[in-house]
N, C-alpha and C positions, 0 to 999 in steps of 0.2 A: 607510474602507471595509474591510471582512476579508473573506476569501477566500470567505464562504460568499454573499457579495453579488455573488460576479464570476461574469460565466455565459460560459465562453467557445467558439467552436467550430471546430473545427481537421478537417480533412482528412488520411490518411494512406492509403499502399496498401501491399498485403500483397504481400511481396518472393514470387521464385520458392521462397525459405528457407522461409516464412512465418515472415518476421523485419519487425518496422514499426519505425516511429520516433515516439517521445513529441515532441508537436510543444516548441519550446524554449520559448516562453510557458506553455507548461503543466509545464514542469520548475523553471524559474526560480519560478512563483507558490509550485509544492510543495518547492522545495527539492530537486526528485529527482534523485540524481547515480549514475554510473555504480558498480556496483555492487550499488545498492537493491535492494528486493524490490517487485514491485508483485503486489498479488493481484487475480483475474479471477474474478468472479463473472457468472452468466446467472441472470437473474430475468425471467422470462415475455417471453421472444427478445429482452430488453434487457439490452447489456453491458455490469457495472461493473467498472473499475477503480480502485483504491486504493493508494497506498503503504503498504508495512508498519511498522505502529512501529516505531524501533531499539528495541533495547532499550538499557535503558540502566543502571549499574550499580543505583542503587536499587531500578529493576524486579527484577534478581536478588536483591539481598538483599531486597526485597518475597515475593519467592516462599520461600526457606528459611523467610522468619519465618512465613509465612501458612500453612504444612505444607499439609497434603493431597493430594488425587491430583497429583503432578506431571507426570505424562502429560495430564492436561485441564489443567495449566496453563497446558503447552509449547503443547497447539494454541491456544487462550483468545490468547495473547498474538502465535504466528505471525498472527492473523486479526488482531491488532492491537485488542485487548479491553481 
């Protein structure tokens, strides 16, 4: 079974911070540990989130060899491209 078969649903509430909590089944599935980046998108009043790719050394040296704008590469890969 991989991750894109598991549906799963979790409940959280938005602190007086409006600080929440990733439930722990849904961090353990992604791997998400303190520190990560998670990105929040709103697509027609439905909210997604995603964790950010690391990057990872090869992704940098992907970017020098592949030149061009490095301004759309940095956001391309923040969104996790």
């Amino acid at each position: 079974m991989s991750l894109s078969d598991i549906h799963m649903i979790s409940e959280t509430k938005i602190s007086s911070g409006h600080s929440t909590i990733v439930p722990a089944e849904i961090r353990r599935s992604l791997g998400i540990n303190p520190g990560d980046i998670l990105i929040w998108t709103l697509d027609d009043h439905e909210i997604k989130i995603k964790p950010r790719k690391k990057m990872q050394f090869k992704d940098i040296v992907g970017l020098i060899e592949e030149g061009g704008d490095s301004v759309s590469a940095k956001k391309r890969i923040q969104r996790g491209e």
